[in-house]
C-alpha positions as CSV (number, residue, x, y, z in Angstrom):
1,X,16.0,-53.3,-14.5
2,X,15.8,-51.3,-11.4
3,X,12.3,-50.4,-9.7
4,X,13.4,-46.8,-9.5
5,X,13.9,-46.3,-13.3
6,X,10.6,-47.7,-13.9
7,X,9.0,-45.6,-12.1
8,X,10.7,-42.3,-13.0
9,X,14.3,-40.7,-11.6
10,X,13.0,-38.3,-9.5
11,X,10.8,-37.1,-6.5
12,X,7.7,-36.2,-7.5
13,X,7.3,-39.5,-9.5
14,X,7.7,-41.4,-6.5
15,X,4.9,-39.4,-5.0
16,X,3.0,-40.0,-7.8
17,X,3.8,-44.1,-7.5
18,X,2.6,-44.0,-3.6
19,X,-0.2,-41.9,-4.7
20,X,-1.3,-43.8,-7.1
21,X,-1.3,-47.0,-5.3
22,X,-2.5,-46.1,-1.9
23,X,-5.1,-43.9,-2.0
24,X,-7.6,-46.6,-2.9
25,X,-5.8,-48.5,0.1
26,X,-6.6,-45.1,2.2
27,X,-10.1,-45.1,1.0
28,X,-10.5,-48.7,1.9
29,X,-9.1,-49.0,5.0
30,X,-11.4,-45.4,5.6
31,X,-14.3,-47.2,4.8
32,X,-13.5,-50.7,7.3
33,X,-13.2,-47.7,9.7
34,X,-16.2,-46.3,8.7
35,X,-18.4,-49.2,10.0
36,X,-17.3,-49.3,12.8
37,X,-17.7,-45.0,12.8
38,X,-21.3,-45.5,11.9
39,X,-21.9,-48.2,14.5
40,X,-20.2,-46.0,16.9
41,X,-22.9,-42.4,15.7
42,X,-25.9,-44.6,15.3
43,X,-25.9,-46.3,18.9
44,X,-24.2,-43.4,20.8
45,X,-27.2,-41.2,19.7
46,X,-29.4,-44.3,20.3
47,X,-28.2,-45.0,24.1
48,X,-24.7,-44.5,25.6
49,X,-25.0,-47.3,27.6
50,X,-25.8,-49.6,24.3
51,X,-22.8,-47.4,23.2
52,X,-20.5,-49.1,26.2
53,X,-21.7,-52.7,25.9
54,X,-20.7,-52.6,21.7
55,X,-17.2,-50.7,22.4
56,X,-16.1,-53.3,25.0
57,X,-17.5,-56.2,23.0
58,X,-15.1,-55.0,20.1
59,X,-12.4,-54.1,22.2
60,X,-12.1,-57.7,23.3
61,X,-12.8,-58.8,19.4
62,X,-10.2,-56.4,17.5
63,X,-7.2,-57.7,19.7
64,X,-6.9,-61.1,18.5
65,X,-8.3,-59.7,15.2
66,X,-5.8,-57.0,14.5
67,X,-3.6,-59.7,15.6
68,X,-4.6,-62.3,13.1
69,X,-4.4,-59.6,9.9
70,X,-0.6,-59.3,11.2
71,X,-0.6,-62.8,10.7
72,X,-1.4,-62.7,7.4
73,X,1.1,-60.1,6.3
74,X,3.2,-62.1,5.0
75,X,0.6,-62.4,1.8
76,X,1.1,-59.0,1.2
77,X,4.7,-58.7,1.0
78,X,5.8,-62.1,0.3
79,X,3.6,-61.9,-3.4
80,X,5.3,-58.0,-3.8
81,X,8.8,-59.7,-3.1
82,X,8.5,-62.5,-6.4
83,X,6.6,-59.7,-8.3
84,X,9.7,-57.9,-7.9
85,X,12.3,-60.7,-8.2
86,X,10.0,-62.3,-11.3
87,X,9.4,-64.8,-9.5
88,X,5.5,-65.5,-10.4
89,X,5.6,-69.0,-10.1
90,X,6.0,-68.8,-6.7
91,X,2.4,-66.6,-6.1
92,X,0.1,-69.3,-6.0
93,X,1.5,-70.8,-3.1
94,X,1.4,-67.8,-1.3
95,X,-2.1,-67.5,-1.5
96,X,-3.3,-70.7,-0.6
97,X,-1.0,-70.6,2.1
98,X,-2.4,-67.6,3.5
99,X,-5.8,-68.6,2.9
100,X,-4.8,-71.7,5.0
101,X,-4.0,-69.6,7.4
102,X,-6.8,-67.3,7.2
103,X,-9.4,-70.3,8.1
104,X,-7.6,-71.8,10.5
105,X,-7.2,-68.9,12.6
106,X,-10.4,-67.5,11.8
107,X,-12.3,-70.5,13.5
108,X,-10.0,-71.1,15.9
109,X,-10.2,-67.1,17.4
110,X,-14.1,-67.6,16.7
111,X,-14.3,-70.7,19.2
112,X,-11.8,-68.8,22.0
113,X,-14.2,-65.7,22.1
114,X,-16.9,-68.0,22.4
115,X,-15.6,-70.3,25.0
116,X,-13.8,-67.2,26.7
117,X,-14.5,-63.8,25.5
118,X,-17.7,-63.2,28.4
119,X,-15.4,-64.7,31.2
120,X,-13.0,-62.4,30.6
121,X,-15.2,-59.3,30.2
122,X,-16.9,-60.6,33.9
123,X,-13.6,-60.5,35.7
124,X,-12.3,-56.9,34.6
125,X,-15.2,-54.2,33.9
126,X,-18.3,-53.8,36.1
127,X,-21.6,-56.8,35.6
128,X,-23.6,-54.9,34.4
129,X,-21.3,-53.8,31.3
130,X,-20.5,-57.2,30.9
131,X,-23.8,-58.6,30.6
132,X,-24.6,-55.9,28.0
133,X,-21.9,-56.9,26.1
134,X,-22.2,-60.7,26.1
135,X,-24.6,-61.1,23.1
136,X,-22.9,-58.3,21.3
137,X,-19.3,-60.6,22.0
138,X,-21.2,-64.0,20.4
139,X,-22.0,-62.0,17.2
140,X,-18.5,-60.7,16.4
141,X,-16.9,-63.5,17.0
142,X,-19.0,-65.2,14.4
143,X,-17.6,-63.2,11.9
144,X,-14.0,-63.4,12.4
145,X,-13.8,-66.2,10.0
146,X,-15.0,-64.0,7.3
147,X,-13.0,-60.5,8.5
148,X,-10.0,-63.0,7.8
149,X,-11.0,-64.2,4.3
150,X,-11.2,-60.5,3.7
151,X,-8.3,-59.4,5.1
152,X,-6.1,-61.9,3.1
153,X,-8.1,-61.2,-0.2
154,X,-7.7,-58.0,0.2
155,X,-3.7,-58.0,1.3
156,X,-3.5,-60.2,-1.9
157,X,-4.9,-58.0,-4.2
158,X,-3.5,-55.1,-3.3
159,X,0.1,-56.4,-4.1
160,X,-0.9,-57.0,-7.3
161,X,-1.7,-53.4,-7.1
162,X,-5.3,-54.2,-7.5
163,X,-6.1,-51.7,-4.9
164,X,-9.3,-50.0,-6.3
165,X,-11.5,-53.6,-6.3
166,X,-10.6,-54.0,-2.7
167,X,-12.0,-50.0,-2.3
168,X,-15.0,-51.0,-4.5
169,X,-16.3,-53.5,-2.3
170,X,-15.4,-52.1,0.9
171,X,-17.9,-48.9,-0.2
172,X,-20.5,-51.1,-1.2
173,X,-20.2,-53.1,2.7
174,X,-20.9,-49.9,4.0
175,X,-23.9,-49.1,2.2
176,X,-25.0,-52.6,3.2
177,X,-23.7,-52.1,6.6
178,X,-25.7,-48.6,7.3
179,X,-29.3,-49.7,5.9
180,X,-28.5,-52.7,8.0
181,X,-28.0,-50.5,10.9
182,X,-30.7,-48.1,10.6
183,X,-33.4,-51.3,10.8
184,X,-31.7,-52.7,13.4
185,X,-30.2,-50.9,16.0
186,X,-33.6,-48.9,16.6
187,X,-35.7,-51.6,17.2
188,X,-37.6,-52.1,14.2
189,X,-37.2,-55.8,14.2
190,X,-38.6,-57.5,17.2
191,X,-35.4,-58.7,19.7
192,X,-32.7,-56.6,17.6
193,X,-32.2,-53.1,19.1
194,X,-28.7,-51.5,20.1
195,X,-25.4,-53.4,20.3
196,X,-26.7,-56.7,19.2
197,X,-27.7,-54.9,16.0
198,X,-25.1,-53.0,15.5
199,X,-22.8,-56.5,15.8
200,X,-25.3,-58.0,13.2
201,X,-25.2,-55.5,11.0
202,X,-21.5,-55.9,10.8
203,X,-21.5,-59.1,10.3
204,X,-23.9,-59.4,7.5
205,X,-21.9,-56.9,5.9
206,X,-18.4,-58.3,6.8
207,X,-19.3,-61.6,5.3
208,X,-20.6,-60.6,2.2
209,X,-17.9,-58.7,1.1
210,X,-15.1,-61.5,1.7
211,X,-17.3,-64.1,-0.5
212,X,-17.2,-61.5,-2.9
213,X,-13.4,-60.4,-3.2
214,X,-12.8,-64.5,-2.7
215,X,-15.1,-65.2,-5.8
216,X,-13.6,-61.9,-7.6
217,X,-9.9,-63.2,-7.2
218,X,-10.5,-66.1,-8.6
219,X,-12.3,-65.2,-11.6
220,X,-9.3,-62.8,-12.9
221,X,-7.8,-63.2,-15.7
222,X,-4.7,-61.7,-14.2
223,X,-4.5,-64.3,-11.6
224,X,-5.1,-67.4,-13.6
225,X,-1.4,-67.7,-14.5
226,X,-0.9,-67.8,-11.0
227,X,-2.9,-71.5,-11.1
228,X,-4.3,-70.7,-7.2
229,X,-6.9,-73.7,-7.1
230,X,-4.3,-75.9,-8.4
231,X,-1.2,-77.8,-7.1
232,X,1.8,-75.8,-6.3
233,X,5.3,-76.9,-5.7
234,X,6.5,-77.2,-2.6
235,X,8.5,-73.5,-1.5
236,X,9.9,-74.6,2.2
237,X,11.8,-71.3,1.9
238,X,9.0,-68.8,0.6
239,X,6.8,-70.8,3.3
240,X,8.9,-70.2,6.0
241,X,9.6,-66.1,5.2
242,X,5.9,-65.8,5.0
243,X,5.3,-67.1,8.6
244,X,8.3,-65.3,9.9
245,X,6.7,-61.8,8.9
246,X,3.5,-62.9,9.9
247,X,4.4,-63.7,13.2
248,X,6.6,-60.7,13.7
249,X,3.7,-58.4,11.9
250,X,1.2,-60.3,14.3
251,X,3.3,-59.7,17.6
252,X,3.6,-56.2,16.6
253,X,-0.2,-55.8,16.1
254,X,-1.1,-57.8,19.1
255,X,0.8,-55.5,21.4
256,X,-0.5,-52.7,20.2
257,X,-4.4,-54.1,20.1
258,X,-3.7,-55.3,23.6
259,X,-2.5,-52.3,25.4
260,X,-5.5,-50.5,23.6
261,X,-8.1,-52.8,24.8
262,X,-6.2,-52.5,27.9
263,X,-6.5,-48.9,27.9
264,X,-10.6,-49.4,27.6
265,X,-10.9,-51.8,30.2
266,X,-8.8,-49.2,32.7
267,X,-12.3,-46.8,31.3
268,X,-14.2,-49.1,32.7
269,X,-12.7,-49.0,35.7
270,X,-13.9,-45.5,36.1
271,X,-17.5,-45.3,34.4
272,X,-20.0,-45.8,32.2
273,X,-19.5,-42.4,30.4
274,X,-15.4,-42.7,30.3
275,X,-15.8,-45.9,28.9
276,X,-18.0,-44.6,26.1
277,X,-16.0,-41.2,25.8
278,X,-12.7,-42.9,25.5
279,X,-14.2,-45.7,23.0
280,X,-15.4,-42.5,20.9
281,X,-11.8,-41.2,21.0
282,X,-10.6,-44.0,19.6
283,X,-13.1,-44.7,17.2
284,X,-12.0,-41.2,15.3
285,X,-8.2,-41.5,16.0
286,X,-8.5,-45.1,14.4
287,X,-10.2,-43.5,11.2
288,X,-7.5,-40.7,11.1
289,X,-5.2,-43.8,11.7
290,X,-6.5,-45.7,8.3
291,X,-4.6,-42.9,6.1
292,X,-1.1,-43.9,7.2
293,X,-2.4,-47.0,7.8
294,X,-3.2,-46.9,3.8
295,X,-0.1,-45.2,3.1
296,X,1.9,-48.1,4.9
297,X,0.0,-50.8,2.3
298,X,1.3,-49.1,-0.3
299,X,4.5,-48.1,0.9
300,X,5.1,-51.8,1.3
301,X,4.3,-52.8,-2.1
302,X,6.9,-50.6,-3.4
303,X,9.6,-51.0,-0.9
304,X,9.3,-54.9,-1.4
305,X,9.5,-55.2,-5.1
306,X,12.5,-52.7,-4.7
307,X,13.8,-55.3,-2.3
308,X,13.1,-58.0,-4.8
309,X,14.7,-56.1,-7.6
310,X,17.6,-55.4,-5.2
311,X,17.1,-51.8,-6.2
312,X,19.1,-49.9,-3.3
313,X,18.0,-46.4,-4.6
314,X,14.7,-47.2,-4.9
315,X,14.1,-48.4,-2.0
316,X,15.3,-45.5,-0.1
317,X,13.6,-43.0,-2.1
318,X,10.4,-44.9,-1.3
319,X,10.4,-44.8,2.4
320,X,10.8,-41.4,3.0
321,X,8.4,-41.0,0.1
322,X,6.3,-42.7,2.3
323,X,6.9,-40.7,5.6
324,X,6.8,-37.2,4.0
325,X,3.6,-38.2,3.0
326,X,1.8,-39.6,6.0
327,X,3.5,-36.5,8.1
328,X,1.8,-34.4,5.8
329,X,-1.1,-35.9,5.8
330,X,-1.4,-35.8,10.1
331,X,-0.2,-32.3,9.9
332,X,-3.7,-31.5,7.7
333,X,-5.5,-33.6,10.4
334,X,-4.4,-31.7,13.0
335,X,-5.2,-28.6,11.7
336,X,-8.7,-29.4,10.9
337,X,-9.2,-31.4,14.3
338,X,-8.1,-28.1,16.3
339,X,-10.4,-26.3,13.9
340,X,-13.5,-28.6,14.5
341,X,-13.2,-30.5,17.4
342,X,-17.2,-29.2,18.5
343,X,-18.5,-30.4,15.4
344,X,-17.0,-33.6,15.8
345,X,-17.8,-34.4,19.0
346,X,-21.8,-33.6,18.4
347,X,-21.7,-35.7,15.5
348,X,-20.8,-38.2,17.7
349,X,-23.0,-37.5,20.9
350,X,-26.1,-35.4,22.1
351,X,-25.0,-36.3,25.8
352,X,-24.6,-33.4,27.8
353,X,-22.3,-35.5,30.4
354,X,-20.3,-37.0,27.3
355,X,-19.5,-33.6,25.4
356,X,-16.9,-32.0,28.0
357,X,-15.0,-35.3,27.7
358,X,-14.9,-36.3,24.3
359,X,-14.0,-32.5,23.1
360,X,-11.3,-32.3,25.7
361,X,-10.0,-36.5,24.4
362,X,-10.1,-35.1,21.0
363,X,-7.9,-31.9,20.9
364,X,-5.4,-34.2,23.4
365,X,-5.2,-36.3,20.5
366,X,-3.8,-34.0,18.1
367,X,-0.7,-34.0,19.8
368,X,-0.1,-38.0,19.1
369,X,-1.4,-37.9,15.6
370,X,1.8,-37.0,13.7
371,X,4.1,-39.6,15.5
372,X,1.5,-42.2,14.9
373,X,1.2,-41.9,11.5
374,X,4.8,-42.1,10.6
375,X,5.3,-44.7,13.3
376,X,2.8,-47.5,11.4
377,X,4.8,-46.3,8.1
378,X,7.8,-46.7,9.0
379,X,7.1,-50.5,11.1
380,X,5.8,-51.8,7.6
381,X,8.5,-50.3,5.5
382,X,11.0,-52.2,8.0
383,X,9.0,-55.3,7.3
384,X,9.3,-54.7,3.7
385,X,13.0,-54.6,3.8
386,X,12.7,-58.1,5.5
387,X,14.0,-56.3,8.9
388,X,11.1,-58.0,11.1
389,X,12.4,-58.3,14.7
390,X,12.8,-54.7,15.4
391,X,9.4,-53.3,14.5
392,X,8.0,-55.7,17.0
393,X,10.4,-54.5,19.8
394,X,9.7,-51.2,19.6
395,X,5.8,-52.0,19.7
396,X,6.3,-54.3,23.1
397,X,8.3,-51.3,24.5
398,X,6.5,-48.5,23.5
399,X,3.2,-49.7,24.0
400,X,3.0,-52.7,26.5
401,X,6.3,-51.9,28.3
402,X,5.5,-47.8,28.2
403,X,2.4,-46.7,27.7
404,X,-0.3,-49.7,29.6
405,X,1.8,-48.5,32.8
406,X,1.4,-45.1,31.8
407,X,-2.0,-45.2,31.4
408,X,-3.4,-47.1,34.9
409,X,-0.7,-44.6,36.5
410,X,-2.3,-41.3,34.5
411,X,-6.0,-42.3,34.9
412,X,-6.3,-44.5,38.2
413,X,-3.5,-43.2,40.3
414,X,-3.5,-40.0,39.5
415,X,-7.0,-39.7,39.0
416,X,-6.3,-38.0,35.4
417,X,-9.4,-39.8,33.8
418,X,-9.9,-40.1,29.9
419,X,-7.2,-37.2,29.9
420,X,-4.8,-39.5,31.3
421,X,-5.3,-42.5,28.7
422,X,-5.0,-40.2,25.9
423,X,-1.6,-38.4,27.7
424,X,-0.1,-42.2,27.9
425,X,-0.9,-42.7,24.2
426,X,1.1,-39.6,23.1
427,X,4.6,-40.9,25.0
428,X,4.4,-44.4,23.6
429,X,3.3,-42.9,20.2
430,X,6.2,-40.3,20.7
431,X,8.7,-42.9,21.3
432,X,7.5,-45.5,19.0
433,X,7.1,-43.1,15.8
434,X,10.8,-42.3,16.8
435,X,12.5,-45.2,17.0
436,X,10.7,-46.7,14.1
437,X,11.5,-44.1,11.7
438,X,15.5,-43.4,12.7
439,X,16.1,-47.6,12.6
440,X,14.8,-47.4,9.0
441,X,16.8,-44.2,7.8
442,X,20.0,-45.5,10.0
443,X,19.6,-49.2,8.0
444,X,19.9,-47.0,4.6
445,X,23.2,-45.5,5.9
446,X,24.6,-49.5,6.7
């Protein structure tokens, strides 16, 4: 039986399938953003300079993080793909696989940013930033074993369409995370102020909630036919399609991550207060970023088990589905961010010095916002589809190739500033949200 018919014959069911599925996907990946929003508020309004040492420690943590959770996506669609096919004996090995994975990349990122994440920091931005962050550095990197666990928990349970556990936990981090926050960054406990709270706050946080969707997966009754504590047969094909999409997914991700943190160390080239205005800039466009993003989870469930299935039709109607949707949703975005740009930016900052900046960052960003969203949409419904190699190129053009240039050329050459980071951002975005979405329409033709 064909995906398509299961779901309904027409349009608006289709919406109603995405919808369904992703807007606790939305919600979560909201709230991951979220913690990293509220560290971003909290410490800004506590000291902008605490505000610098936090943003570059993360900027040098998210790379190889983001990097990793490509690296896992192969959980994600490979379980979607036998869901699809039928093929549920296969699941089990899928999981332990990506756990596997999870661990072993989890400790072996933790040990690099401990060996090499300050050296690295020392020979690009200014001391004094460095210093700041160093402690801040130590403590994230402590909790990329557990961000892992949770990333591949969550990827695993939300192609079983499980996506409302994985928003349920994420809420209840954040409460965690923001009482965590409110004792620590201002000092109330004797050593812990700033940054190095903000980093253990996260932490804390981070690795409660993957020892609780870990314990939660394997206490379902849904997954028990799956036997994932037990012995699986050996799968040297489903083995090797899972690493190949993680290591295209990852490649993709990595570029990306790279050229951003790039992007913030060209900041720090300039000063203090560009490296905090940019990092704020981010921060927001990575929230708006988590809708598509959430869209694209969900939009990759569907397109793979219409894959599995072998349902043509279905999967067609599912991408642009998909894209329709996360342009809409930008489009709303925009409007409200053009609408309320002042707002935003005092939430954010009482810093007379920082205001002008971020405002002006902000309504820039509007302009790369739309191609963005359908640009992540479209790279996951490719991967879906099992087309793996051609997300990842147009990633290394658009945004190593393209816009890192772009962006030393904008802010240092130029002189351009924070203006000119944010006007390399909407080429590569331009170009990438392009390409991404005609390859996936022109593959439907074929």
């Amino acid at each position: 039986m064909q995906l398509r018919s299961q779901l309904s014959s027409d349009t608006r069911a289709a919406f109603a399938a995405l919808y369904r599925l992703s807007w606790p996907v939305v919600t979560s990946r909201v709230g991951v953003m979220l913690m990293a929003f509220l560290d971003t508020v909290i410490v800004g309004r506590y000291s902008s300079a605490e505000l610098s040492f936090l943003m570059l420690a993360q900027a040098l943590f998210w790379v190889p993080a983001v990097s990793s959770m490509g690296l896992l996506m192969g959980i994600q669609v490979k379980t979607a793909h036998f869901l699809g096919a039928g093929d549920v004996h296969r699941i089990g090995a899928v999981f332990q696989r990506g756990m596997a994975y999870a661990l072993v990349l989890g400790f072996g990122l933790m040990l690099v940013l401990l060996l090499a994440g300050t050296g690295i920091l020392g020979l690009i931005v200014k001391p004094e930033l460095a210093a700041g962050s160093r402690i801040p550095l130590v403590i994230f990197a402590a909790s990329m074993p557990f961000f892992l666990v949770l990333t591949a928990c969550s990827q695993f349970l939300e192609a079983l369409s499980r996506t409302r556990d994985v928003m349920i936990t994420t809420l209840i981090a954040n409460v965690v995370n923001v009482v965590l926050l409110l004792v620590f960054v201002p000092g109330h406990v004797p050593g812990i102020h700033g940054a190095v709270g903000a980093a253990l706050a996260t932490l804390i946080a981070r690795s409660l909630q993957a020892i609780g969707l870990l314990i939660h997966i394997l206490r379902l009754n849904e997954t028990r036919p799956y036997n994932l504590l037990g012995r699986q047969d050996p799968d040297p094909a489903g083995a090797t399609e899972q690493r190949h999409i993680g290591y295209a997914t990852g490649a993709s991700y990595f570029i990306e991550t790279a050229a951003f943190a790039g992007m913030t160390l060209f900041a720090g080239r300039i000063s203090e207060e560009a490296v905090a205005a940019w990092s704020i800039i981010l921060n927001f466009a990575s929230i708006v970023f988590m809708g598509p993003m959430g869209m694209s989870a969900g939009c990759s469930v569907l397109v793979g088990k219409a894959y599995g299935a072998h349902d043509r039709e279905g999967l067609k109607l599912m991408g642009r589905v998909s894209f329709v949707s996360a342009a809409a949703f930008m489009i709303v975005v925009v409007v409200l961010m053009l609408l309320f740009a002042w707002p935003v930016t005092r939430l954010y900052t009482g810093d007379p010095v920082l205001q002008p900046l971020v405002h002006q960052g902000l309504l820039l960003s509007c302009l790369f916002y739309i191609p963005d969203g359908l640009q992540v949409v479209a790279a996951q419904a490719l991967r879906a589809r099992k087309d793996v190699l051609a997300p990842t190129v147009i990633h290394y053009l658009s945004y190593g190739a393209i816009m890192l240039p772009l962006g030393f050329l904008f802010s240092q050459s130029l002189g351009l500033g924070v203006a000119g980071l944010v006007y390399a951002v909407v080429v590569a975005s331009a170009i990438s949200g392009t390409f991404q979405t005609g390859r996936f329409l022109w593959l439907d033709r074929a």
